[in-house]
N, CA, C and O of each residue as an XYZ file, in Angstrom:
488
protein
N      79.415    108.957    101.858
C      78.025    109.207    101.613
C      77.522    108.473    100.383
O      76.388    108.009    100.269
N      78.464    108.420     99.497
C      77.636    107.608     97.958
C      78.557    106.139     98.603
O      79.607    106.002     99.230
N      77.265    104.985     97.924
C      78.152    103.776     97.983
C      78.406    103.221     96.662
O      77.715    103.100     95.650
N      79.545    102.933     96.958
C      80.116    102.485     95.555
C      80.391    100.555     95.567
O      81.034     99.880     96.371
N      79.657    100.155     94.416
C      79.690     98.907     94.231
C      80.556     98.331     92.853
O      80.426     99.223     92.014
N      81.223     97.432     92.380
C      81.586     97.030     91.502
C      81.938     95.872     91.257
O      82.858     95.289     91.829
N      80.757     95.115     89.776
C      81.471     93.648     89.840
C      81.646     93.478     88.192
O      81.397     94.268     87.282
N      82.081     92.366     88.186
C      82.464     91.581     86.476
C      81.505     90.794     86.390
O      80.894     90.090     87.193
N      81.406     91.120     84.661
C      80.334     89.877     84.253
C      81.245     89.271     82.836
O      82.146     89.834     82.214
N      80.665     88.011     82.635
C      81.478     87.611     81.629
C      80.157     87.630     80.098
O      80.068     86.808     79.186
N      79.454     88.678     80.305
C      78.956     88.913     78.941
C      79.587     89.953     78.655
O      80.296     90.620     79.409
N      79.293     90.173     77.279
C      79.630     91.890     76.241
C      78.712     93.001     77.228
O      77.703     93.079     77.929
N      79.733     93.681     76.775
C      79.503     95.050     77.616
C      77.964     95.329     77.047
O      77.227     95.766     77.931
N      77.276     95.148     75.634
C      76.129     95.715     75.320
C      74.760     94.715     76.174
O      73.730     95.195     76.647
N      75.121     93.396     76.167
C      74.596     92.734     76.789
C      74.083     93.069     78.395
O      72.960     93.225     78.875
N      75.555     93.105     79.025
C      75.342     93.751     80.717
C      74.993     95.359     80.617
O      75.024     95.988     81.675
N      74.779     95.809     79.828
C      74.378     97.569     79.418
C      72.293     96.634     79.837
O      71.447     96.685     80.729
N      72.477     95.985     78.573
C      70.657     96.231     78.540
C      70.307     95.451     79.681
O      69.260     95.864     80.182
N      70.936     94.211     80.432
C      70.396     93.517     81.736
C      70.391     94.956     82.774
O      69.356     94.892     83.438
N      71.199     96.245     83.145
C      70.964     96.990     84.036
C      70.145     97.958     83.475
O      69.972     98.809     84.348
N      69.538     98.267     82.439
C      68.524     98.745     81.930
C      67.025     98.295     82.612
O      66.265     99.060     83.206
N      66.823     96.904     82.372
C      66.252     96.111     82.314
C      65.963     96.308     84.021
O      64.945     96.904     84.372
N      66.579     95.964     84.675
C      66.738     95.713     86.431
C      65.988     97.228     86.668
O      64.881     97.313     87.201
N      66.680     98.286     86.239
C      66.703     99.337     86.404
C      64.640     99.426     86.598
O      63.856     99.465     87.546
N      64.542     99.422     85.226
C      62.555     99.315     85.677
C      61.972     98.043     86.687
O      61.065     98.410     87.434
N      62.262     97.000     86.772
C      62.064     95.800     87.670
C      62.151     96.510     89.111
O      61.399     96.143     90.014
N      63.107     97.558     89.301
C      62.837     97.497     90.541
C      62.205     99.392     90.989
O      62.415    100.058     92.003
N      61.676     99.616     90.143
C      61.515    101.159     89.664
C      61.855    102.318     89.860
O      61.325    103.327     90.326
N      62.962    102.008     89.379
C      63.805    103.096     89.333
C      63.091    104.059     87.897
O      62.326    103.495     87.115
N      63.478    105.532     87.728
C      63.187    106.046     86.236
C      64.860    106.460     85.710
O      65.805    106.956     86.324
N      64.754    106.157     84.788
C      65.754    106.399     84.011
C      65.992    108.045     83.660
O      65.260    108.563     82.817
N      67.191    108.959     84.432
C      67.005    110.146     83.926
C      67.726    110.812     83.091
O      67.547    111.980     82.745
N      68.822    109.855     82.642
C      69.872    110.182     81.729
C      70.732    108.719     80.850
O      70.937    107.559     81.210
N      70.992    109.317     79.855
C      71.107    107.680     78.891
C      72.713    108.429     78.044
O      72.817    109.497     77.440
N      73.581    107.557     78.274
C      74.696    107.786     77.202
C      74.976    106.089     76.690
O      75.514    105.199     77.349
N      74.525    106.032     75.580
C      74.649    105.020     74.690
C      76.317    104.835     74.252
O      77.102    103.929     74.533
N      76.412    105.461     73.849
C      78.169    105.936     73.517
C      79.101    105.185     74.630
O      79.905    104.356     74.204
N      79.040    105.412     75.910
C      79.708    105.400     77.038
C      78.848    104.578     77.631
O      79.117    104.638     78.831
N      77.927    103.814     77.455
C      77.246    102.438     78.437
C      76.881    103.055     80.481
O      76.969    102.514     81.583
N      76.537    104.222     80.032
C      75.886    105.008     81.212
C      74.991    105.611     81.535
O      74.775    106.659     80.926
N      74.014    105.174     82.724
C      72.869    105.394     82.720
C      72.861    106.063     84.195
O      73.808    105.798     84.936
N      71.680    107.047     84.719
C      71.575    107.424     85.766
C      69.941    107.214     86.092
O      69.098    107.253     85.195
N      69.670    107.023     87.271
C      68.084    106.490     87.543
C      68.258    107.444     88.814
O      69.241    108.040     89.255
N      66.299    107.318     89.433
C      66.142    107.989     90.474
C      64.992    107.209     91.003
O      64.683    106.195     90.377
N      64.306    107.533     92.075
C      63.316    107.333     92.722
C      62.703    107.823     94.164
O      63.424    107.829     95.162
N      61.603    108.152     94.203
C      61.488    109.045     95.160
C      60.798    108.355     96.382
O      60.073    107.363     96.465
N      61.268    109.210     97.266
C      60.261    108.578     98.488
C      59.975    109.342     99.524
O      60.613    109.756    100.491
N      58.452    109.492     98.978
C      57.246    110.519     99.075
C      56.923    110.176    100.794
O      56.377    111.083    101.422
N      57.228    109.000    101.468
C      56.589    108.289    102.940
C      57.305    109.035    103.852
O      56.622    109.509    104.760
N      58.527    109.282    103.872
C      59.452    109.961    104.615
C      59.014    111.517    105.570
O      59.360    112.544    104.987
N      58.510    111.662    106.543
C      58.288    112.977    107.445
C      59.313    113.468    108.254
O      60.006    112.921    109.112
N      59.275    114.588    107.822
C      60.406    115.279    108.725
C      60.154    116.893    109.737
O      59.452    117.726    109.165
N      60.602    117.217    110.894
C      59.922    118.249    111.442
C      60.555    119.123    110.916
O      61.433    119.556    111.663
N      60.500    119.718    109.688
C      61.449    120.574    109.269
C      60.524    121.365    107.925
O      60.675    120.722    106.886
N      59.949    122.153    107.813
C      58.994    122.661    106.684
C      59.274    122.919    105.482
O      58.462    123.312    104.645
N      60.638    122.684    105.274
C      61.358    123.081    103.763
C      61.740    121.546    103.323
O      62.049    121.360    102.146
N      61.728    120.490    104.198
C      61.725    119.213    103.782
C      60.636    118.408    102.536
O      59.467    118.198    102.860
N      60.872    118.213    101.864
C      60.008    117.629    100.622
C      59.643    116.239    100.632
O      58.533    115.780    100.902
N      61.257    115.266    100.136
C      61.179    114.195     99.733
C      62.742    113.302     99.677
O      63.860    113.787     99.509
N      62.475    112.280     99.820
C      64.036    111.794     99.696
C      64.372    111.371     98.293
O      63.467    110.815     97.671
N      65.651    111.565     97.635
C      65.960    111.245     96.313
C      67.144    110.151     96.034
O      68.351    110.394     96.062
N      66.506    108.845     95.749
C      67.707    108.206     95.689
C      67.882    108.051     94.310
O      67.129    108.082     93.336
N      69.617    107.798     94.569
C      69.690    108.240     92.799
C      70.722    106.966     92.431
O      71.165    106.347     93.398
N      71.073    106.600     91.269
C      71.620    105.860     91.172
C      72.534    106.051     89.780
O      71.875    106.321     88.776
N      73.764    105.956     89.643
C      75.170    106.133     88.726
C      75.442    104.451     87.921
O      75.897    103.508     88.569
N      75.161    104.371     86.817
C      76.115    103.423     86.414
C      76.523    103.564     85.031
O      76.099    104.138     84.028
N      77.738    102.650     85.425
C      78.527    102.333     83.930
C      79.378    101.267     83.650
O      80.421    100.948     84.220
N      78.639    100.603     82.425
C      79.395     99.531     82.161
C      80.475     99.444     81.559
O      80.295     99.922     80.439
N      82.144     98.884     81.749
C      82.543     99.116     80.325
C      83.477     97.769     80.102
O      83.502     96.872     80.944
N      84.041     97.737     79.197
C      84.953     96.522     79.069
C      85.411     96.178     80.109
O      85.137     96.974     81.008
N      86.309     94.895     80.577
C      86.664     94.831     81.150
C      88.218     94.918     81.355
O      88.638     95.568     80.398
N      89.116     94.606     82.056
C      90.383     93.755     82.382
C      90.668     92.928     82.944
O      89.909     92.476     83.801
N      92.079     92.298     82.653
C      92.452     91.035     83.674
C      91.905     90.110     83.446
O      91.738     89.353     84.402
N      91.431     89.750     82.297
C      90.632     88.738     82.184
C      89.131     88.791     82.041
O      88.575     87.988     81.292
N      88.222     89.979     82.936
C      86.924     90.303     82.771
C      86.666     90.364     81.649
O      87.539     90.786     80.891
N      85.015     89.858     80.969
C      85.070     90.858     79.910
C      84.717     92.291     80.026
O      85.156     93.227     79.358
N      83.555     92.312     81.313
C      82.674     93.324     81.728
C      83.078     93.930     82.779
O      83.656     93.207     83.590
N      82.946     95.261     83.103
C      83.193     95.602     84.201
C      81.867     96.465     84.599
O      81.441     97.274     83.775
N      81.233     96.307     85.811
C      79.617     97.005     85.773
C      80.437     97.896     87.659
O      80.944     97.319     88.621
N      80.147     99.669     87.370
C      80.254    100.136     88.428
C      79.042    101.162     88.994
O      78.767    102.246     88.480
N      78.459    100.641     90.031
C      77.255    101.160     90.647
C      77.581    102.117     91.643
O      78.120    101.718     92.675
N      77.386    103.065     91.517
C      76.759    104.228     92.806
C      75.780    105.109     93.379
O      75.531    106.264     93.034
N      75.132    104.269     94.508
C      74.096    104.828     94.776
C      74.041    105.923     96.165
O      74.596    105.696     97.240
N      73.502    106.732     95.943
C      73.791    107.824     96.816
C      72.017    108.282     96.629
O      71.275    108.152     95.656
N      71.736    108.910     98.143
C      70.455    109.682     98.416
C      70.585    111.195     98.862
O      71.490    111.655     99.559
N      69.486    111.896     98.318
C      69.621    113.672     98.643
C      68.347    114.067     99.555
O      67.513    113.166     99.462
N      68.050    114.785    100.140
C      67.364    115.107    100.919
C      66.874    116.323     99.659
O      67.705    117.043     99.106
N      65.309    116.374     99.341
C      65.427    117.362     98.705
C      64.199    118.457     98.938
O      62.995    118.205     98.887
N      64.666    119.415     99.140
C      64.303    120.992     99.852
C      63.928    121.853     99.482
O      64.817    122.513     98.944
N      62.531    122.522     99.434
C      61.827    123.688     99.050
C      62.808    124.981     99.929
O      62.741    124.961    101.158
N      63.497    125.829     99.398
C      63.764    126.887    100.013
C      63.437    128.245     98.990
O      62.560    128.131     98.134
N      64.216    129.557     99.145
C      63.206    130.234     98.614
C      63.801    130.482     97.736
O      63.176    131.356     97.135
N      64.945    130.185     97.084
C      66.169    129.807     95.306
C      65.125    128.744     94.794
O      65.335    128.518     93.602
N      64.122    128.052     95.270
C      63.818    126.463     94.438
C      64.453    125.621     95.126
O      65.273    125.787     96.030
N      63.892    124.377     94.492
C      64.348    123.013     95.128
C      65.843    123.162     95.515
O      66.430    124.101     94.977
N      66.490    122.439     96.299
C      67.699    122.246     96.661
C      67.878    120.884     97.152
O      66.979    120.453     97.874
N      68.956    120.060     96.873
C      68.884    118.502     97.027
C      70.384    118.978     98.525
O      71.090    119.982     98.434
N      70.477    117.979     99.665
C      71.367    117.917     99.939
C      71.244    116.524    100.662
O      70.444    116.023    101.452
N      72.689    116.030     99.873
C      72.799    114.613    100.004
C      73.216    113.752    101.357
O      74.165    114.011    102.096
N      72.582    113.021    101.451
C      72.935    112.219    103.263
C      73.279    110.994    102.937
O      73.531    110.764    101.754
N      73.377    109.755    104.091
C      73.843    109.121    104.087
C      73.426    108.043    103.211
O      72.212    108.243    103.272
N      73.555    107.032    102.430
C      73.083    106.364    101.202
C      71.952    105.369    102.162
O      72.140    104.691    103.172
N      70.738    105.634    101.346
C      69.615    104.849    101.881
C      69.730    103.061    102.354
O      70.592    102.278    101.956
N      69.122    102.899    102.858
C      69.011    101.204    102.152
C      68.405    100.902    101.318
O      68.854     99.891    100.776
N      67.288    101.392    100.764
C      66.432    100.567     99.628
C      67.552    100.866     98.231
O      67.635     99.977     97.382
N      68.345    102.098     98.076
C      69.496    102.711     97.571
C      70.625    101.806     97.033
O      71.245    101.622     95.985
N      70.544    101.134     98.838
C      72.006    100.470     98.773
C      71.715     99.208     98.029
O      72.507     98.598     97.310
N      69.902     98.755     98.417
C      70.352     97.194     98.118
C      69.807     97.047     96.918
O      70.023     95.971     96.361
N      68.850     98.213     96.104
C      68.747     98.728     94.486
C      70.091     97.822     93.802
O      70.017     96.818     93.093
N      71.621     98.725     94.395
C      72.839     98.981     93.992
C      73.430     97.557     93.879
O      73.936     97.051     92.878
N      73.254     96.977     95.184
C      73.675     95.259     95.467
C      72.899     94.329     93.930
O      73.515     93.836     92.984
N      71.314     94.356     94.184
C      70.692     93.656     92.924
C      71.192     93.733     91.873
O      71.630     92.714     91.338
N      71.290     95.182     91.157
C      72.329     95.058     89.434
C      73.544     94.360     89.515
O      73.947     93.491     88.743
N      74.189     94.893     90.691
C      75.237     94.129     90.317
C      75.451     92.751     90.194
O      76.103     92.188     89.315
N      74.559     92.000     91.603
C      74.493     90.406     91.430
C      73.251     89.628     90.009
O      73.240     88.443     89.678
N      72.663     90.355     89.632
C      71.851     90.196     88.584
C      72.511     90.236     87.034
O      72.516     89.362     86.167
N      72.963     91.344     87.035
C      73.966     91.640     86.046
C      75.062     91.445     85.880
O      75.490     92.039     84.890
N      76.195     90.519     86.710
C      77.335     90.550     87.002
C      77.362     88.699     86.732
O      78.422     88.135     86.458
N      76.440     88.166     86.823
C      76.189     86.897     86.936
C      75.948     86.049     85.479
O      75.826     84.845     85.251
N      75.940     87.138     84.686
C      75.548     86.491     83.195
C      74.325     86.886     82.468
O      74.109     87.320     81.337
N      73.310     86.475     83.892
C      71.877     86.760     82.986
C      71.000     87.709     83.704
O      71.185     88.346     84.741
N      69.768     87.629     82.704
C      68.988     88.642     83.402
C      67.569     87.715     83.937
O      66.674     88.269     84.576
């Protein structure tokens, strides 16, 4: 259900940190969590177009996992993306997310950082 992507870049980890920052608004995502410390960021984005015959249905949530960190083997960088989508649900606890199969706009969000960021530049 989550897809998991991972490539090398041959800049500094702070460098490929701010190019998926950077991507991250380019393709508008919001940023909903920031660890500076650990070069990890989590984004989201919603999509409000989606109808479903189902009355507790809301909105779809794609979300997106990354973290950059040193590399090995030679890398300097290592950049790992996972993007995964939730179905998310008015019931009568409050919202409830339950996650399905990873979108495409999700997947190819996930594809862009990495070939953007993995490549050197931004």
């Amino acid at each position: 259900m989550t897809t998991t992507l991972t490539g090398t870049s041959p800049v500094p980890t702070p460098d490929a940190f701010a190019c998926v920052r950077g991507q991250l608004k380019a393709l508008d995502f919001r940023q909903s969590s920031l660890d500076n410390n650990e070069n990890r960021v989590t984004a989201r984005q919603y999509d409000e177009t989606v109808r479903r015959p189902d009355v507790s249905f809301r909105r779809l949530v794609d979300r997106l996992e990354i973290e950059v960190a040193p590399g090995a083997d030679g890398a300097v960088t290592t950049l790992t993306v996972k993007a995964s989508t939730f179905a998310e649900l008015t019931t009568q606890r409050g919202p409830t997310e339950v996650q399905e199969r990873t979108s495409e706009r999700a997947r190819t969000a996930a594809e862009a950082i990495v070939k953007k960021c993995s490549g050197g530049g931004q």
